[in-house]
N, C-alpha and C positions, 0 to 999 in steps of 0.2 A: 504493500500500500504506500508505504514512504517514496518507495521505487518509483512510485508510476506518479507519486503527486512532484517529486523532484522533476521527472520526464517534462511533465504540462508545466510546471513553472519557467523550465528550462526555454523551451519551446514559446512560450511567452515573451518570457526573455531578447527570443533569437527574432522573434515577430516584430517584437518593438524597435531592436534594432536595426529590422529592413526599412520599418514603415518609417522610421526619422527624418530618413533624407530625403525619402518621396516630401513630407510633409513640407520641409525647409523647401523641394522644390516647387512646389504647389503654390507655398506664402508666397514666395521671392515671385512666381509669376502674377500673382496677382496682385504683387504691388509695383513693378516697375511694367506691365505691358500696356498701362494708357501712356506713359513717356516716350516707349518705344514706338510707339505708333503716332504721336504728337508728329504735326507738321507745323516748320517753321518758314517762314521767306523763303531763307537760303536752301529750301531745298525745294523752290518750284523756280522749272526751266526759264532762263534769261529769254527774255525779248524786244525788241523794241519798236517804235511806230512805221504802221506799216508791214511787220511779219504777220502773213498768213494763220497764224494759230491763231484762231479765234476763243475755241475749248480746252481747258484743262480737266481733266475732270480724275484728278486723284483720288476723289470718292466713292470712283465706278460705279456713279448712279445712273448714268446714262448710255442708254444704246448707243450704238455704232451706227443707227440708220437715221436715229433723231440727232444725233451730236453730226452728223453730214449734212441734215436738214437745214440746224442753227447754222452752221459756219459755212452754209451758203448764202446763207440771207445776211448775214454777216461782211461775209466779203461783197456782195453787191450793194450793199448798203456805205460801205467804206469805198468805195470806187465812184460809188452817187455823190455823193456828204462829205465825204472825207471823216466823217464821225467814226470811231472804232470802238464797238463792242466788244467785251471780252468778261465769257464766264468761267470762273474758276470753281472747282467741289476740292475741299479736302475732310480728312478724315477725322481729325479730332486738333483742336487748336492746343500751342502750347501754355504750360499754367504762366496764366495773367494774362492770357492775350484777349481780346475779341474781335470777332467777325468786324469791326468796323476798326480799330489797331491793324488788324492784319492787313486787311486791304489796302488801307493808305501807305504801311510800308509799302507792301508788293507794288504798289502804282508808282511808288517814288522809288522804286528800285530799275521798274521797267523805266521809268521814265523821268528821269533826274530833278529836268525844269520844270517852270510852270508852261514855257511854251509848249514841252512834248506832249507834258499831260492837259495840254488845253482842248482837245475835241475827243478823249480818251473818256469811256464808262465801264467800270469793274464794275462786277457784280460777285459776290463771294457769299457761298453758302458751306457751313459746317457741317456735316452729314451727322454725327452723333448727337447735336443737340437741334440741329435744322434750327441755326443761327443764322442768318442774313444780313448784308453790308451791300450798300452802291455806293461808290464814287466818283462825279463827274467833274469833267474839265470846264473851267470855264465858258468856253465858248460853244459848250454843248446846252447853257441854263438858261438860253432863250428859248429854246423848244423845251428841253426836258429840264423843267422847272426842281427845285429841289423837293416842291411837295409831291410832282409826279414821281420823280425817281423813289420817293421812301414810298409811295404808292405800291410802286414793282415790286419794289423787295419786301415789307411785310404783309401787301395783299394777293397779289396778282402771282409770284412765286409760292407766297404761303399758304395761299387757298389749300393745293392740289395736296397739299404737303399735311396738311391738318386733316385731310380727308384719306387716311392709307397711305404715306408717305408714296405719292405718284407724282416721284421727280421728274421723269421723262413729261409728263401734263405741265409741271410748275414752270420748266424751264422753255417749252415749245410756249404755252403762255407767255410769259416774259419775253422771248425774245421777238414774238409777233407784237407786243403792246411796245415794243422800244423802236423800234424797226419804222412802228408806224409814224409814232411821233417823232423821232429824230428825220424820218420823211417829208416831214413838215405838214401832216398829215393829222384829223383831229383825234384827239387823245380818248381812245375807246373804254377807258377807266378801268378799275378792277374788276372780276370777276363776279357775279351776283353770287351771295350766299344764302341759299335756301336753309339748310339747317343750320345752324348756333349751336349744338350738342357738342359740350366738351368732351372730349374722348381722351386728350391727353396724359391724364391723372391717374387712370389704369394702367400705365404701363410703367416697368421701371426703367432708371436709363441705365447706360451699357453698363457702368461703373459700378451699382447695385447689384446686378446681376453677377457679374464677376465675383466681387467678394461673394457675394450667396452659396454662388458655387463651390467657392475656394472651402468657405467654412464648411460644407456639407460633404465636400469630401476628407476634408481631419478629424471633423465628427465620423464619418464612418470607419477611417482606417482606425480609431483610437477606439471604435466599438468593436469591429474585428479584431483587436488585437486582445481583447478580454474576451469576446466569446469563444473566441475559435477554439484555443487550449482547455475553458471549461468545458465544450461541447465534446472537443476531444475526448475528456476525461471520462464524462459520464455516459458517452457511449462505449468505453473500454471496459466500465461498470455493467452495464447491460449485457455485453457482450462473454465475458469471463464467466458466469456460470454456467453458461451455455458451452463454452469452450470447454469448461474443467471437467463437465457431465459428460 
């Protein structure tokens, strides 16, 4: 009997000390993978007025058939106007930054002056928090006023976006309502919104989730690592009179 409870303690023991470093790995990922996946400036592609890129979309929230759609209308709009649109997705901002930080860096990165940036309009949306930013140049605020520009970005983007996160909707939206007005063309407002139902509140954001997870998997290794050798034990019990007979 000493035997067999040395055996399960031992075994406990040997349990414990596999499950530690899973464990250590498990924490360590769930506290540094929103940093690792932070996007900063410096890590979205150089361009300047004029370059063909119209989409970035390091969010990969948008197709391949609609981000073709925007950055044709885009370029024919820049070849009309001379106005350059440019929508940027990334995927989680760095801490302290926000969607409207971010974006005035990344404009004054792509574009030093205020000359360059004077018929220049970013548009920046955060994917994990579905945060929005525009910024326009100068000599784009006689069409695209500063109340329609915040218009774009918290209505006319955020519609499709409050309703099923239907980025590829938000951003074909937006880019037909800027398109239009920077056209010189009358300003066809935001989107009508039939329902008001907040839905947002039910769900949790990524960062919640993550720890949940994390903790629910060292809550389990840390309950397998006490049942398994009890269970062991007391099926060795059931089993031994049977064996000894």
């Amino acid at each position: 009997m000493t035997h067999t409870l040395n055996q399960v303690f031992r075994m406990r023991k040997l349990l414990i000390q596999m499950i530690l470093p899973l464990l250590a790995v498990i924490l360590a990922s769930s506290l540094f993978t929103a940093p690792a996946l932070a996007t900063g400036v410096y890590q979205v592609p150089n361009l300047t007025a004029g370059d063909s890129t119209w989409v970035i979309d390091q969010g990969d929230v948008i197709s391949r058939i609609n981000e073709g759609t925007i950055s044709s209308s885009f370029e024919d709009l820049a070849k009309q106007t001379g106005n350059e649109v440019r929508f940027v997705t990334i995927r989680r901002l760095d801490y302290g930054e926000t969607p409207e930080s971010f974006a005035q860096a990344l404009l004054e990165k792509w574009f030093p002056s205020k000359e360059a940036q004077a018929n220049q309009i970013l548009l920046v949306l955060d994917t994990v928090t579905n945060g929005t930013a525009i910024i326009t140049g100068e000599q784009v605020k006689p069409l695209l006023t500063d109340a329609i520009a915040k218009s774009v970005a918290e209505e006319t983007l955020a519609a499709p976006l409050r309703d099923g996160n239907k980025y590829n909707q938000a951003f074909l939206d937006a880019s037909d309502r800027l398109v239009t007005v920077l056209s010189g063309q009358p300003d066809p407002g935001p989107p009508q919104i039939v329902d008001n139902v907040q839905v947002e509140g039910t769900f949790k954001k990524a960062e919640e989730t993550d720890k949940g997870n994390a903790t629910a998997w060292v809550v389990g290794l840390l309950i397998a690592a006490t049942v398994i050798p009890m269970a062991t034990y007391y099926i060795y019990l059931a089993v031994q009179p049977s064996s000894e007979g």
